[in-house]
C-alpha positions as CSV (number, residue, x, y, z in Angstrom):
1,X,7.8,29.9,-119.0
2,X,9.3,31.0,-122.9
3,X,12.6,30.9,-123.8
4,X,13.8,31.5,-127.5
5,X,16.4,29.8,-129.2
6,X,18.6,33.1,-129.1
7,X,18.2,32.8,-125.7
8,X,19.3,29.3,-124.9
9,X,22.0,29.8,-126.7
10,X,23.5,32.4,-124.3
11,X,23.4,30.6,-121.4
12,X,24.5,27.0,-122.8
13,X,27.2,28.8,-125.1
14,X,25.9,27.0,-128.4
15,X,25.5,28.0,-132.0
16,X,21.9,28.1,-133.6
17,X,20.9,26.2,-136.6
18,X,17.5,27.5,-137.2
19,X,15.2,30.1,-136.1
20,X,16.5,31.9,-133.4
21,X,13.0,33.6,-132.6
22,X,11.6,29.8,-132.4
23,X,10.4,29.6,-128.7
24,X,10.6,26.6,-126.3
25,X,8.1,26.4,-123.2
26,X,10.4,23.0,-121.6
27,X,12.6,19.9,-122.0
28,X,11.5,16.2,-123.3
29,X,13.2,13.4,-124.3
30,X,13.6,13.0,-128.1
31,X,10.5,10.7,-128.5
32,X,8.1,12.8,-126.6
33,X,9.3,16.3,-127.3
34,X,6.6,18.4,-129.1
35,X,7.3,21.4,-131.3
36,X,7.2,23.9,-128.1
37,X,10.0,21.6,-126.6
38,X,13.8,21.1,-126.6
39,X,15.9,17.4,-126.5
40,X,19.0,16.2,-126.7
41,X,21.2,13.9,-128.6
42,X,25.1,12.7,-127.2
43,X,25.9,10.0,-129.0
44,X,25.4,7.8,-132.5
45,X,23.1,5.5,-130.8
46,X,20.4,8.5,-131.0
47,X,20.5,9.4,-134.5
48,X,17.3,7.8,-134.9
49,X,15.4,9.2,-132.6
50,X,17.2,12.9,-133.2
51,X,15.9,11.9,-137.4
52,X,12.4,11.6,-136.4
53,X,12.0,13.6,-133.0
54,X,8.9,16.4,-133.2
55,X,10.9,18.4,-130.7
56,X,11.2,22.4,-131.4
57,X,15.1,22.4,-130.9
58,X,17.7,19.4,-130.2
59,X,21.2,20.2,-128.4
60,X,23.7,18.3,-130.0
61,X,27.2,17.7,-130.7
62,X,29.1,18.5,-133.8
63,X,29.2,15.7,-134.9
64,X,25.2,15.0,-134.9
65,X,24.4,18.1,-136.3
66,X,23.7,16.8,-140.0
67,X,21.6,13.8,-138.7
68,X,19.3,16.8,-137.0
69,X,16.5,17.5,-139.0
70,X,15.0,20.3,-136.9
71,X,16.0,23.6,-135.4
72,X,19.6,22.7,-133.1
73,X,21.9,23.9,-131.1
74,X,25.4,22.9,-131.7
75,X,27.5,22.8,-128.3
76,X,31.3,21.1,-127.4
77,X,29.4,18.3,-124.7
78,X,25.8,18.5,-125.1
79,X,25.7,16.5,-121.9
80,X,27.2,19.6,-120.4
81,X,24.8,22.4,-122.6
82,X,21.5,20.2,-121.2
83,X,22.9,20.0,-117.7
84,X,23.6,24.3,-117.5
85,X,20.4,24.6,-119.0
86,X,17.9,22.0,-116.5
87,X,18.4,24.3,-114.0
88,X,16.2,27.9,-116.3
89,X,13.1,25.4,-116.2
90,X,14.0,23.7,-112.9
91,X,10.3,24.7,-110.7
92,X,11.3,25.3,-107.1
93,X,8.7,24.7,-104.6
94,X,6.7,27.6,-103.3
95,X,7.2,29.0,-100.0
96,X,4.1,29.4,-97.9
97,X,2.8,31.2,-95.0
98,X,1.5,29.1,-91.7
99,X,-1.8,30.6,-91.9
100,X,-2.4,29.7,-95.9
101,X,-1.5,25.9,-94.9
102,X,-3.8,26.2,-91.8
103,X,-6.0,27.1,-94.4
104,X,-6.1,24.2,-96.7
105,X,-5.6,21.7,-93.9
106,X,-9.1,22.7,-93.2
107,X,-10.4,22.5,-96.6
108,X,-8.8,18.8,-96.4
109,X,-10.5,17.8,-93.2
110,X,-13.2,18.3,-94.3
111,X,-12.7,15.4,-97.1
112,X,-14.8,12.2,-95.7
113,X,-11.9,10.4,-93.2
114,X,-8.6,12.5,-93.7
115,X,-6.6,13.0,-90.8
116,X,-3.6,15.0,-90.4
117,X,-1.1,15.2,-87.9
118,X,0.5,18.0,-86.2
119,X,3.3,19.8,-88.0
120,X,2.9,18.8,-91.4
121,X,3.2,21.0,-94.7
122,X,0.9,21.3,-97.3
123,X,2.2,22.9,-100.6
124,X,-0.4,24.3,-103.3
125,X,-2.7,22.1,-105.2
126,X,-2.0,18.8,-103.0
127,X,-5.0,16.1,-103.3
128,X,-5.7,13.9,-100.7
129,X,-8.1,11.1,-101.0
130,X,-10.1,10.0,-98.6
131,X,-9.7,7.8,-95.8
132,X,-5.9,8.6,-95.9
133,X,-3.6,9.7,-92.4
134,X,-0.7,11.3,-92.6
135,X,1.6,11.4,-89.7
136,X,3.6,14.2,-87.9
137,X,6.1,16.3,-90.0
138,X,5.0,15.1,-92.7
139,X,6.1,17.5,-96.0
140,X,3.6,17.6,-99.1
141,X,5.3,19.5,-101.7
142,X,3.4,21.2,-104.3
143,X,1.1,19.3,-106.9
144,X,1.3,16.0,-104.9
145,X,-1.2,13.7,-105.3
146,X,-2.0,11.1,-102.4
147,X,-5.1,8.4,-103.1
148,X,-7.6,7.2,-101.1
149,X,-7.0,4.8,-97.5
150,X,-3.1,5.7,-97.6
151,X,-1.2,5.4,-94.9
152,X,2.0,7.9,-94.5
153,X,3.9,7.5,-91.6
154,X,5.9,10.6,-90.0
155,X,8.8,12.8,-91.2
156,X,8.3,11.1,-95.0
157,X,9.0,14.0,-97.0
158,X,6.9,13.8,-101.0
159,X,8.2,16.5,-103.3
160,X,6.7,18.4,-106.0
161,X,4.6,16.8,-109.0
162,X,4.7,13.6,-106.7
163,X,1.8,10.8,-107.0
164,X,1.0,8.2,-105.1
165,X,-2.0,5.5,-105.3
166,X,-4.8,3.9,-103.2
167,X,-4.1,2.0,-100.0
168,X,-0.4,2.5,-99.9
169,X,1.9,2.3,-96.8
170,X,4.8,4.8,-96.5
171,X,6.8,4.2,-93.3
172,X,8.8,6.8,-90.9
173,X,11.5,8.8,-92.9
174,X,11.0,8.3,-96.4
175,X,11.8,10.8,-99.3
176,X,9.8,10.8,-102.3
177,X,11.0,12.3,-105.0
178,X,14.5,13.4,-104.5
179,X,17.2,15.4,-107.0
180,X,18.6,12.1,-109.0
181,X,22.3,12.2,-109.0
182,X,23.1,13.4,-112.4
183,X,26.3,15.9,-113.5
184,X,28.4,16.7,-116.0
185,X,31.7,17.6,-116.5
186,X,33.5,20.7,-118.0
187,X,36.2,20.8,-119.8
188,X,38.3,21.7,-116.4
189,X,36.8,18.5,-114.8
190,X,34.2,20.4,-112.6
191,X,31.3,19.1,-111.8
192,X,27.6,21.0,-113.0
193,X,24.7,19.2,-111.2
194,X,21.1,18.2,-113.8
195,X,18.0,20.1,-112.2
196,X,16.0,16.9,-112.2
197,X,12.6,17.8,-114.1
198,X,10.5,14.7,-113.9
199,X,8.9,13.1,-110.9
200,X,7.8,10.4,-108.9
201,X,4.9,8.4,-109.8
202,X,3.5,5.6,-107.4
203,X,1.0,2.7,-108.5
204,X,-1.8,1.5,-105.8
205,X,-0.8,-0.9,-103.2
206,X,2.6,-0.5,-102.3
207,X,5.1,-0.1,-99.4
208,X,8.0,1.3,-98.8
209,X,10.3,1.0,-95.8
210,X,11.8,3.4,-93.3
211,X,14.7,5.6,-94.6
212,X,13.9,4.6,-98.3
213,X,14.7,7.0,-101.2
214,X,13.1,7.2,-104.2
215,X,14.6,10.1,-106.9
216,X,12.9,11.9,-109.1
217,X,13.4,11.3,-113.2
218,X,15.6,13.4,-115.0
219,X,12.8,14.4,-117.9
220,X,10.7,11.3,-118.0
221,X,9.1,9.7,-114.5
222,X,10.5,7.2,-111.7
223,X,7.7,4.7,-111.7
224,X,6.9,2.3,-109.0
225,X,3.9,0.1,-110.3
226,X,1.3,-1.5,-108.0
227,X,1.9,-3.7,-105.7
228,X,5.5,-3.6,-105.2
229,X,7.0,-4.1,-101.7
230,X,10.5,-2.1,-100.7
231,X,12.2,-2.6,-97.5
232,X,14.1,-0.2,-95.2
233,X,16.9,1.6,-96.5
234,X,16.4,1.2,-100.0
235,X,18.0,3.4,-103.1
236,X,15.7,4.3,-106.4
237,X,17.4,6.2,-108.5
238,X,16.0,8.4,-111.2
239,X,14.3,6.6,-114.4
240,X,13.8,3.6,-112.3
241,X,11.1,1.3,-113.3
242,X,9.9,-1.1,-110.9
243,X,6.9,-3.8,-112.8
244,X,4.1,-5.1,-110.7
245,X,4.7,-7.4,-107.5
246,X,8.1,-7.1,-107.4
247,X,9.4,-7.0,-103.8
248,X,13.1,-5.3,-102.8
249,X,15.0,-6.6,-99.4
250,X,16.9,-3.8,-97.6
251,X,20.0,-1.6,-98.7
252,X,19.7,-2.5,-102.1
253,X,20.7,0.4,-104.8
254,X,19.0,0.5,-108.2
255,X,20.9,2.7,-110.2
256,X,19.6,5.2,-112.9
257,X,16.9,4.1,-115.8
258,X,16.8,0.5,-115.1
259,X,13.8,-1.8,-115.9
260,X,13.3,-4.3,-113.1
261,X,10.2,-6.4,-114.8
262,X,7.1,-8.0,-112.4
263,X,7.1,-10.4,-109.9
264,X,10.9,-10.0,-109.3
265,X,12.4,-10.5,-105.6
266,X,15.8,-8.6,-104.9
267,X,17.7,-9.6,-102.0
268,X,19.0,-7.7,-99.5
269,X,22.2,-5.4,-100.1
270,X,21.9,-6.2,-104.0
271,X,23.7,-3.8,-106.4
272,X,21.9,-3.1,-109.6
273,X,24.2,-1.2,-112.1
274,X,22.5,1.3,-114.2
275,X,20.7,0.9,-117.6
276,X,20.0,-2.6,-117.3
277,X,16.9,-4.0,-118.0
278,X,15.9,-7.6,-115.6
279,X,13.2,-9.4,-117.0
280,X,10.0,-10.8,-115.0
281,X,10.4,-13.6,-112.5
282,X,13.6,-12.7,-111.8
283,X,15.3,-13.6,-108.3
284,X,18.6,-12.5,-107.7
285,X,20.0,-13.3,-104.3
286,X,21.6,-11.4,-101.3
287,X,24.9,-9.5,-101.8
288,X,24.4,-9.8,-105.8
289,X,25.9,-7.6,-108.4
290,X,23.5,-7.4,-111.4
291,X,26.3,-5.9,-114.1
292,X,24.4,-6.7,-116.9
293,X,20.8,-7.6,-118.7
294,X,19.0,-10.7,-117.1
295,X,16.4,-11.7,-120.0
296,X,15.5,-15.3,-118.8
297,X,13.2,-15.8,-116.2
298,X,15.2,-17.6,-112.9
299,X,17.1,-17.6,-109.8
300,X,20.5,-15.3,-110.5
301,X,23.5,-15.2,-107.9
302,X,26.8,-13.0,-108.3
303,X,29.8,-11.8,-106.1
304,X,33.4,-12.6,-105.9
305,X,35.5,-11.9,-103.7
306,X,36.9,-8.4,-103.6
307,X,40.6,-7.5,-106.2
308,X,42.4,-5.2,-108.2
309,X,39.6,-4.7,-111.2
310,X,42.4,-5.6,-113.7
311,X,43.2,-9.2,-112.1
312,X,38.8,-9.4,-111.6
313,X,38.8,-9.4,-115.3
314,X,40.9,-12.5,-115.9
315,X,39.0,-14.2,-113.1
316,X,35.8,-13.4,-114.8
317,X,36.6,-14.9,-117.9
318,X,37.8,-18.3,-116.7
319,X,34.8,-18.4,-114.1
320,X,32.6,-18.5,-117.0
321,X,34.6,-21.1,-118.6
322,X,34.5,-23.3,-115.0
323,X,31.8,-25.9,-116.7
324,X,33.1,-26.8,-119.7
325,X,36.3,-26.9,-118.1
326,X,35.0,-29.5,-115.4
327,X,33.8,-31.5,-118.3
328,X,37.1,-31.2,-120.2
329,X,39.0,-33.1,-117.3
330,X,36.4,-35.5,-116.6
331,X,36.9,-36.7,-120.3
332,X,40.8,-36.3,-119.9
333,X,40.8,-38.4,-116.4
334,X,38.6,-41.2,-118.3
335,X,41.3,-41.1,-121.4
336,X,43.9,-41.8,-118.6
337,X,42.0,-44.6,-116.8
């Protein structure tokens, strides 16, 4: 797929700076676009990365334009301009006929141990390793790559560019790789979904629980590492990274490009707000809101009880204070005595 910069312009509304001819094959982020690729930049907290980025292109606001040392496209929101345009290099999966999937499911049985239940689909170019069963109505998008003595349960649906390790367990109902809930906004306040371009890459022995959902990354990969453990009902959003040995009790949501480091335990119905970064041998317990970075290794707790956000503020402040106030009146009380 080439697009030129003339091009991509039209359909994001921007301006060029540069070589209009100049032709992009996809989207990266800034620190891993090469010269055939486009970025983009949305705030000041980029500029380095737009200074030094090899990408081909970078969308960016008017007020990064200077700070852009390569070919860019000048938009209102570039938010908005990289949103519209997601969806040109968005790759659908392929539709395919029931005798070209009978056909490969007998290619793959005849791989040493496989064993695939009835009513599955198989998109192109899906690897499975051997020893591995998958159950029935099972989907395997295109490109998905399963590894050897797996275990996927039935209905678990893996979309495209998917990977998954050796000896993992996947149980009844899981998704795999998911659109990530990303949009902007226009200047009317309507919403444009992202096409989600990145995918879903799994590390060797790890489960997931019924009903789980893991989305796919917006540019960059959701990575799960090896030998994590996720309960039922579970939310990964997209740009999730989950370290090594880290284990996640049921309903708890990890929002979007957060870091949870190894050996972490989550409790159950824990909220994790997005663009954090938790740090390893973390435990934070049931019910938890994790609101900001934990950087210390330890045993983390945090709820209150539920109130107008403006009077949660106050209560906030003076809860942090409760220690030193405690110790404050005990020193007052002895004064008295």
């Amino acid at each position: 797929m080439i697009i030129t910069l003339k091009e991509i312009s039209e359909i994001i509304g921007g301006t060029v700076l540069g070589d209009l001819s100049k032709e992009i094959t996809g989207i990266n982020s800034l620190d891993k676009a090469t010269n055939n690729q486009i970025s983009y930049a949305t705030n000041q907290k980029y500029i380095n990365l737009l200074k030094n980025t090899s990408a081909g292109a970078v969308i960016v606001d008017l007020n990064l334009k200077n700070h852009c040392t390569t070919n860019s496209l000048v938009v209102d929101d570039a938010y908005l301009a990289f949103a519209k345009l997601t969806h040109y290099f968005s790759k659908y999966q392929s539709i395919r006929s029931i005798e070209e999937i009978q056909k490969d499911l007998e290619k793959i049985s005849l791989v040493e141990g496989i064993s695939i239940a009835p009513g599955c689909y198989i998109g192109k170019n899906v690897k499975i390793g051997k020893n591995s069963i998958i159950g029935p109505n099972c989907v395997l998008e295109d490109n998905v790559i399963l590894g050897e003595n797996s275990s996927i349960s039935a209905n678990v649906i893996i979309q495209k560019n998917c990977q998954i390790g050796n000896r993992c367990a996947i149980s009844p109902g899981v998704v795999i790789g998911s659109e990530g809930f990303g949009n902007a906004r226009d200047e009317k306040n309507q919403w444009h979904s992202i096409a989600h371009l990145g995918a879903v890459v799994i590390g060797d022995d790890v489960s997931i629980g019924a009903n789980t959902t893991i989305d796919r990354g917006t540019i960059d990969n959701t990575e799960i590492h090896s030998g994590v453990k996720i309960d039922n009902l579970v939310h990964i959003a997209h740009n999730v990274i989950i370290g090594n040995d880290t284990a996640i009790a049921a309903k708890t949501g990890i929002a979007g490009t957060t870091i949870v480091g190894k050996r972490c335990m989550i409790g159950g119905m824990v909220g994790i707000v997005g663009h954090l970064t938790i740090t390893d041998d973390v435990i934070v317990n049931a019910t938890s809101t994790v609101n900001r970075n934990i950087m210390t290794p330890g045993i983390y707790t945090g709820f209150v009880p539920l109130m107008l956000h403006s009077e949660w503020k106050k209560v906030g402040i003076w809860l942090t204070k409760l220690d030193k106030i405690a110790i404050l009146l005990k020193i007052k009380l002895k004064s008295i005595k």
